[in-house]
C-alpha positions in Angstrom: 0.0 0.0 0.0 1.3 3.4 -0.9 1.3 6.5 1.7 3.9 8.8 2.1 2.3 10.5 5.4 -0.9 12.8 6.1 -1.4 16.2 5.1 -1.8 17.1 8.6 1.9 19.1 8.9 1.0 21.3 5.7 -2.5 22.4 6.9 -0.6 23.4 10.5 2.2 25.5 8.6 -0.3 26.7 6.3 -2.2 28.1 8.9 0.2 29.5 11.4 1.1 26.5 13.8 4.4 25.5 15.1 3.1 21.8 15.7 0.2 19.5 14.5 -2.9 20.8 14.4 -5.6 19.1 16.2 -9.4 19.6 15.6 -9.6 22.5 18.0 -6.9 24.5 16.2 -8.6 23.6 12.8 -12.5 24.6 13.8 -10.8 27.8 15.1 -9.1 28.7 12.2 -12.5 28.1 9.9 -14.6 30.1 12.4 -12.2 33.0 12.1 -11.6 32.5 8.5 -15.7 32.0 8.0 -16.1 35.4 10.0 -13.7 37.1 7.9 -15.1 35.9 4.8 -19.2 36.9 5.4 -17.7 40.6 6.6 -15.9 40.8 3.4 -18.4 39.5 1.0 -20.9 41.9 2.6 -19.4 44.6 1.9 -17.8 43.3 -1.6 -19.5 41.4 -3.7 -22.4 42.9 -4.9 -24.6 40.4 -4.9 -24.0 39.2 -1.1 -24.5 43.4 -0.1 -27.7 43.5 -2.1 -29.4 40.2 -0.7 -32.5 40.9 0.5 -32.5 37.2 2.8 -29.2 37.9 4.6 -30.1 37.1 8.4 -29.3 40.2 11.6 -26.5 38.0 12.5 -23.0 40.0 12.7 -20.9 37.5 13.6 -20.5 33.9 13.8 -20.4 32.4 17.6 -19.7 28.4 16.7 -19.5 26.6 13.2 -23.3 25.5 13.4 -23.9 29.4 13.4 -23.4 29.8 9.7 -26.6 27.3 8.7 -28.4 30.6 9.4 -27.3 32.3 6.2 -29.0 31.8 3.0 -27.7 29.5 0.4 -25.8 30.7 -3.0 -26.4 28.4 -6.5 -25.4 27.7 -9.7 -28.0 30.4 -10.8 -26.6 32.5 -8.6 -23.5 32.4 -10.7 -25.3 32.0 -14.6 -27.4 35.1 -13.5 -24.5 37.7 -12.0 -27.1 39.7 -11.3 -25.9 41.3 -9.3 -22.6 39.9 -9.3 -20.9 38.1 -7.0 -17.1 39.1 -8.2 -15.7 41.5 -4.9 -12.3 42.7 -7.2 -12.4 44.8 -10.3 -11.5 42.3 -13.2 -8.5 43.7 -13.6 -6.9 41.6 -10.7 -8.1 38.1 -12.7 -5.4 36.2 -13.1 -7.7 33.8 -14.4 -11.5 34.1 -16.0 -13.4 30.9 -16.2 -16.6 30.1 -17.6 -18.2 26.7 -17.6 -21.7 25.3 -18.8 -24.2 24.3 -16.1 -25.8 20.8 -15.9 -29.3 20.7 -18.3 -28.5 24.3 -19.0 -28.2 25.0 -22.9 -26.3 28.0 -23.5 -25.9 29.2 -19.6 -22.7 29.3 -18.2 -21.3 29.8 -14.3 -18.6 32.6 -14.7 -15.8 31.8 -12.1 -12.8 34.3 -10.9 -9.8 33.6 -9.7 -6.5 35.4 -8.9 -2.9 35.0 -8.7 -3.5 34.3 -4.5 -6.0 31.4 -5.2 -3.6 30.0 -7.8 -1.0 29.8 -5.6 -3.0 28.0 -3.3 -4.6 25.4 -5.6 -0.7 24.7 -6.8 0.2 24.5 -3.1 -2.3 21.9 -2.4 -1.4 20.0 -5.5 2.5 19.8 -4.5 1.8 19.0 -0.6 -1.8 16.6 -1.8 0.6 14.4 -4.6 3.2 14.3 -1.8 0.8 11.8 -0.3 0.5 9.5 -3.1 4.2 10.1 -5.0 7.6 9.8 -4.3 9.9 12.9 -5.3 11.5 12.1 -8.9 8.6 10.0 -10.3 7.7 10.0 -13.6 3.6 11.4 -13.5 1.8 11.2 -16.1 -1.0 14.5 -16.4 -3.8 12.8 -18.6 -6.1 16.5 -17.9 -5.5 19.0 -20.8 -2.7 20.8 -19.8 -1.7 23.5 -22.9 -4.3 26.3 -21.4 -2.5 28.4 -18.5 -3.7 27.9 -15.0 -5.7 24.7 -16.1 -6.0 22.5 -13.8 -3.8 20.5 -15.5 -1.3 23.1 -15.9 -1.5 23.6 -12.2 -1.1 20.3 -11.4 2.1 20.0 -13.1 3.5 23.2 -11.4 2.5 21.5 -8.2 4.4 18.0 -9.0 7.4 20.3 -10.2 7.8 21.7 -6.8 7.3 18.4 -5.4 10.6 17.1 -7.2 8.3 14.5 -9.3 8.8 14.3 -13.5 5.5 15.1 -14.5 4.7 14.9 -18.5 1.4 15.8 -20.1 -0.5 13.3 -22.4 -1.8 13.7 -25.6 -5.8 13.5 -24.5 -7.5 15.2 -26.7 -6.4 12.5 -30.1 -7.1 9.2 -30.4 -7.0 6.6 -27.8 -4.4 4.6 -29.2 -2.3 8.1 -30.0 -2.3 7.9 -25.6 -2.3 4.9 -25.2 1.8 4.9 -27.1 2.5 7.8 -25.7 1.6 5.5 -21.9 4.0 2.7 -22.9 6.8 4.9 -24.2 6.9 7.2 -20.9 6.7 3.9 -18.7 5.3 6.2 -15.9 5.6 5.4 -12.1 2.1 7.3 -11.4 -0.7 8.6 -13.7 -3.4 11.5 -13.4 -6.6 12.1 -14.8 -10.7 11.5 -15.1 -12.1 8.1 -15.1 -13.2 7.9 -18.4 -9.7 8.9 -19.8 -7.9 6.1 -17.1 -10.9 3.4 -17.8 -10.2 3.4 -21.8 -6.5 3.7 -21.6 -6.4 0.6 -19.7 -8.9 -1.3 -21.0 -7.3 -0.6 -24.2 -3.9 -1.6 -22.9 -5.4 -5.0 -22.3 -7.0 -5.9 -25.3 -5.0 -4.4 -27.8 -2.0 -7.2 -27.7 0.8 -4.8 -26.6 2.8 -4.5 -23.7 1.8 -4.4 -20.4 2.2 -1.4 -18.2 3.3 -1.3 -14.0 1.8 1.5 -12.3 2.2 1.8 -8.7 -0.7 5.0 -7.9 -3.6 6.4 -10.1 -5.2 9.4 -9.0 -8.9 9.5 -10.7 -10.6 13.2 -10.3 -13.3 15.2 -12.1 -15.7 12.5 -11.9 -17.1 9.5 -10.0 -15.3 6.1 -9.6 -16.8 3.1 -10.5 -15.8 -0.2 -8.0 -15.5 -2.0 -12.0 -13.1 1.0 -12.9 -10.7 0.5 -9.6 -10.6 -3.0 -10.2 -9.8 -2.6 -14.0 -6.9 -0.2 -13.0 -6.0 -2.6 -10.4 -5.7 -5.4 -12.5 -4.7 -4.1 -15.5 -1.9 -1.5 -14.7 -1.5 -2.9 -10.5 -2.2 0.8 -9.6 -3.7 1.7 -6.7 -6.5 3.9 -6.9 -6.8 6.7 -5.1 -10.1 9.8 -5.5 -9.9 13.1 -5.2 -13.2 15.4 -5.5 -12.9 19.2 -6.8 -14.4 21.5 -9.2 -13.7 24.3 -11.0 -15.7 26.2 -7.3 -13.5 24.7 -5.4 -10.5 26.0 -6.7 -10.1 22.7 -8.6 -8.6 21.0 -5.0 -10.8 19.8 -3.0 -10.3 16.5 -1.1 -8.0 13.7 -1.3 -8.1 10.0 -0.3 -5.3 8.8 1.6 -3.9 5.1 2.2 -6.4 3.9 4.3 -9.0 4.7 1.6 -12.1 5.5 4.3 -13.1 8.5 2.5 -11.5 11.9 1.0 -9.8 14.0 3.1 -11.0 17.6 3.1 -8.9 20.8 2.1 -10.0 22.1 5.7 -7.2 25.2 4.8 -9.2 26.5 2.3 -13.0 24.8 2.0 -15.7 24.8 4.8 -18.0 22.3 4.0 -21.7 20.9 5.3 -23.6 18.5 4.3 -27.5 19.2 3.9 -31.0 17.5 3.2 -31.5 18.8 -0.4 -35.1 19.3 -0.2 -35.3 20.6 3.3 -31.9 22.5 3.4 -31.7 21.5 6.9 -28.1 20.7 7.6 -27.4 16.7 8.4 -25.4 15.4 10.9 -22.2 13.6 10.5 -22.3 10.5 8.6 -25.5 11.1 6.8 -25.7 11.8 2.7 -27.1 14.9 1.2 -26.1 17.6 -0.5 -22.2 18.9 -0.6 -22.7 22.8 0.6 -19.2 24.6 0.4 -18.2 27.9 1.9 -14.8 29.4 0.3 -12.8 30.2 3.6 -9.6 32.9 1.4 -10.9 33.6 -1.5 -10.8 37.1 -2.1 -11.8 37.5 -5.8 -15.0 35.5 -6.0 -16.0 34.3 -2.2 -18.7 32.0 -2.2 -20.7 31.6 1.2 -22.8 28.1 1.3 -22.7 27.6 -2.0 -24.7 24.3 -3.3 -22.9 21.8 -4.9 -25.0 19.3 -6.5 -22.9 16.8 -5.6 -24.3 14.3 -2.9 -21.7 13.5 -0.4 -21.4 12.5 3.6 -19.2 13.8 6.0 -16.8 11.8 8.6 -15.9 13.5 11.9 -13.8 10.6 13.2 -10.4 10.3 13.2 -9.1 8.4 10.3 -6.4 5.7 10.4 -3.8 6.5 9.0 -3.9 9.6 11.3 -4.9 13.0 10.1 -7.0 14.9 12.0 -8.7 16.0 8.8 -12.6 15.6 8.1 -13.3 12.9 5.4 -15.6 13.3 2.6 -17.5 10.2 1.2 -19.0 10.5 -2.2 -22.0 9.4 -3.4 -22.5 10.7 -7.2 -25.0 13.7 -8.3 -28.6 14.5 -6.8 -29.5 15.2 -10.5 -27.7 11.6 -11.6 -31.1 9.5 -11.2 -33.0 8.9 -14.7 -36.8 9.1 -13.8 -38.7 7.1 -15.8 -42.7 6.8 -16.6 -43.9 4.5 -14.1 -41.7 6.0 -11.4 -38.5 4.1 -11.9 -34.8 5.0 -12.0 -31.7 5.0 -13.4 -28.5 5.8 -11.8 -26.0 6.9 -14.6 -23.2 5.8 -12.0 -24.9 2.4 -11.3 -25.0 1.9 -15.5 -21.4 3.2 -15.8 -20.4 0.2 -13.1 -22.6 -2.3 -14.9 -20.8 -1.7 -18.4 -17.1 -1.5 -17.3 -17.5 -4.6 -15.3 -18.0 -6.2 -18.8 -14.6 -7.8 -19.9 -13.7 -5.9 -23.1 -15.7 -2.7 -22.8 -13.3 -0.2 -23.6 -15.5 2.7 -23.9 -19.1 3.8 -23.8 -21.8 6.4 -23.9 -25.6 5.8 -23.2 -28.8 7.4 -24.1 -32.3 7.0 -22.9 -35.1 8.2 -25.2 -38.2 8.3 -23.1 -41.8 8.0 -24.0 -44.4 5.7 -25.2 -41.3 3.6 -27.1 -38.4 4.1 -24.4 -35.2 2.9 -25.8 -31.9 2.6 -23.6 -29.2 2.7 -26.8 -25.6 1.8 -25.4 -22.8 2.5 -28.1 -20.1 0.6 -26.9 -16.0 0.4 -28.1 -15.5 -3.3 -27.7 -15.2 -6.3 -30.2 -18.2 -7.1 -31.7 -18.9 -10.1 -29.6 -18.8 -8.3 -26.0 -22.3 -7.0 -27.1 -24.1 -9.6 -25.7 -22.6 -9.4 -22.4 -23.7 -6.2 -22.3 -27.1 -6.5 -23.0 -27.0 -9.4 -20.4 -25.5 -7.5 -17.6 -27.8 -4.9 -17.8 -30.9 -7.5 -17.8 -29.4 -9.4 -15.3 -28.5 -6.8 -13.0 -30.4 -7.0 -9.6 -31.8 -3.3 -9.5 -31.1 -2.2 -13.2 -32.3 -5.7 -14.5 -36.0 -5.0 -12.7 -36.5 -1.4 -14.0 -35.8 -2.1 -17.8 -37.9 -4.8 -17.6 -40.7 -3.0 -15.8 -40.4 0.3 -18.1 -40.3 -2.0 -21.0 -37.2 -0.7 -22.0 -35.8 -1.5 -25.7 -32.1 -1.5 -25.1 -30.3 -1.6 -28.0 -26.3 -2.0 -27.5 -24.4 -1.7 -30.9 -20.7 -1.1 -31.6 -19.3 2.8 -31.7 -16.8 3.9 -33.8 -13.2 4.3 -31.9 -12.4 8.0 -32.0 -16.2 8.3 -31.2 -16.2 9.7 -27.9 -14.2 12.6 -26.4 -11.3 11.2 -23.8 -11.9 14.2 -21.1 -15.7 14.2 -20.5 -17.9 12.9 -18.0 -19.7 10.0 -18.1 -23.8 10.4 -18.1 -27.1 8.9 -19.3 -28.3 11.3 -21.9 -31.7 11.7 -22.1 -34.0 12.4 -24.9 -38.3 12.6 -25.1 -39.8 10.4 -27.6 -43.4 10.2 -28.7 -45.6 10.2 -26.1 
């Protein structure tokens, strides 16, 4: 098992302490830092100083103090209406925009400057420390060539580190990566689960050599148990998360060696976890909605901000000794598929389903709904893995029941090979048909 120590002694440097920091010292910190952040957005950000909902609460007492204030959402940030940026955009070191989920020409605007880069590269270089040894060969398989992408940043992080990182061709053809894999030989490798998945999977059935990687660190995305096992098998890799988006400041939380959930970038993140209808926040070890307050940002702050993401947290120390709040994941609260006579499908349950089919090495799935639903799987495989698909999807205890109920067609047919895009998330796309 890899582990190269906690990120414990980073989060007590990086927020003034001589010595470890134990819970105490960390929930102090985030209360001051919180308190810090509400005065400054207030008077800021335009859209936190114009909201009519903000509660007669000056200052927060305890933690539990800040489920008072109002939630911000992805509207919040497609609308900038007033807007939320607090610095003139002159101080943008970096402007990103980024579509919203089911949102067709709407896009969350994001700001960042040369302070939050710094810290997101931080995080990288003292977050890969964890996972891999100084000099290592890394390869980056996140697009990379854009400045202050988060694969750009990723690589400045693993070059402070001491490690060799290279980036890899991702957006060509599979086997165009796939060469580039066995030429660089690398001792660890980064990217999103469908970019890993299909690079291994292609590495097995393609007849070439094998590969030896010791840790894979799978982000952007969920992580199918069939994907961990293929990159287990296939490369000998261990797997290890980590959770972030482009709100977070790309970090967000890491697994660790003991694998018992992510542990959270407590420097920089405060985060709850709520009941997504009731917004009523839930205790520890319950799933709901990921709710994250930004605790040094000073170009866009973001106070409660909703997620989407459904998540649980864990208060307990972990074992392999960090102090640090876990995270466990648990996909998207808009990920289920409802379907006419009240079923569901989970695009994360699917995604398991089809990897765990020997020879899959990519996929994409559509659901046309209606009077004639049709579940149409286009898979990258040999031609006689089809079958097996079809079967494990019939055949699976909880899909199995709801395709047969919804008297789903599915139709699972081959795709071509530079089909799909290698940096994308995997989901069910949905379609209405006649009704």
């Amino acid at each position: 098992m890899i582990g190269f120590g906690t990120l414990d002694a980073w989060v007590g440097r990086t927020i003034g302490l001589k010595h470890l920091p134990t819970r105490y010292d960390i929930e102090a910190y985030q209360l001051r830092r919180l308190n810090e952040t509400i005065a400054y957005a207030r008077s800021q950000s335009p859209f936190y100083r114009m909201r009519s909902d903000w509660p007669d609460l000056l200052e927060l007492s305890d933690l539990g103090d800040i489920a008072r204030l109002p939630f911000t959402t992805a509207h919040d940030l497609v609308r900038s209406d007033p807007s939320l940026i607090a610095l003139p955009l002159r101080d943008a070191a970096r402007l990103v925009n980024i579509p919203t989920s089911g949102t067709s020409g709407q896009q969350k605007r994001l700001f960042f400057t040369e302070a939050d880069i710094e810290a997101t590269v931080d995080y990288f270089e003292n977050g890969m420390a964890t996972i891999v040894r100084p000099g290592s060969c890394v390869a980056v398989a996140f697009p990379a060539q854009r400045p202050d992408s988060v694969g750009d940043l990723l690589m400045r992080g693993l070059n402070r580190l001491g490690a060799f990182p290279v980036a890899l061709p991702v957006d060509g053809a599979l086997d165009t990566l796939v060469g580039a894999l066995r030429e660089l030989q690398p001792a660890a490798i980064a990217g999103m689960p469908v970019t890993l998945g299909a690079a291994a999977r292609r590495m097995e059935t393609d007849g070439g050599s094998p590969l030896r990687i010791e840790t894979a660190l799978v982000s952007a995305d969920s992580v199918s148990p069939s994907l961990k096992a293929a990159l287990a098998v296939i490369w000998g890799a261990e797997v290890f998360e980590h959770w972030g988006m482009t709100e977070t400041g790309y970090g967000g939380a890491l697994a660790c060696e003991a694998h018992d959930g992510l542990h959270i970038r407590e420097t920089d993140l405060y985060l709850e976890v709520i009941d997504a209808g009731s917004g009523r926040v839930l205790p520890s070890g319950y799933e709901g909605e990921i709710v994250l307050t930004t605790l040094c940002r000073r170009g866009l702050p973001l106070i409660r901000y909703r997620t989407g993401d459904i998540g649980g947290i864990v208060e307990t120390r972990c074992h392999c000794g960090s102090v640090l709040r876990r995270l466990r994941l648990g996909g998207r609260i808009a990920e289920p598929t409802l379907l006419e006579r009240g079923g569901s499908l989970q695009t994360e349950l699917i995604d398991d389903i089809i990897f765990s089919v020997d020879g899959v090495v990519d996929f994409a799935v559509e659901l046309k709904t209606g009077k004639e639903a049709r579940l149409a799987v286009d898979v990258v495989a040999a031609p006689q893995v089809l079958e097996d698909v079809r079967s494990a999807l019939l055949h699976h205890p909880i899909v199995g029941p709801v395709l047969q109920s919804e008297k789903i067609n599915i139709a699972v047919e081959l795709a071509a090979k530079s089909a799909f895009s290698l940096c994308r998330k995997r989901r069910v796309r949905m379609t209405p048909g006649e009704e």
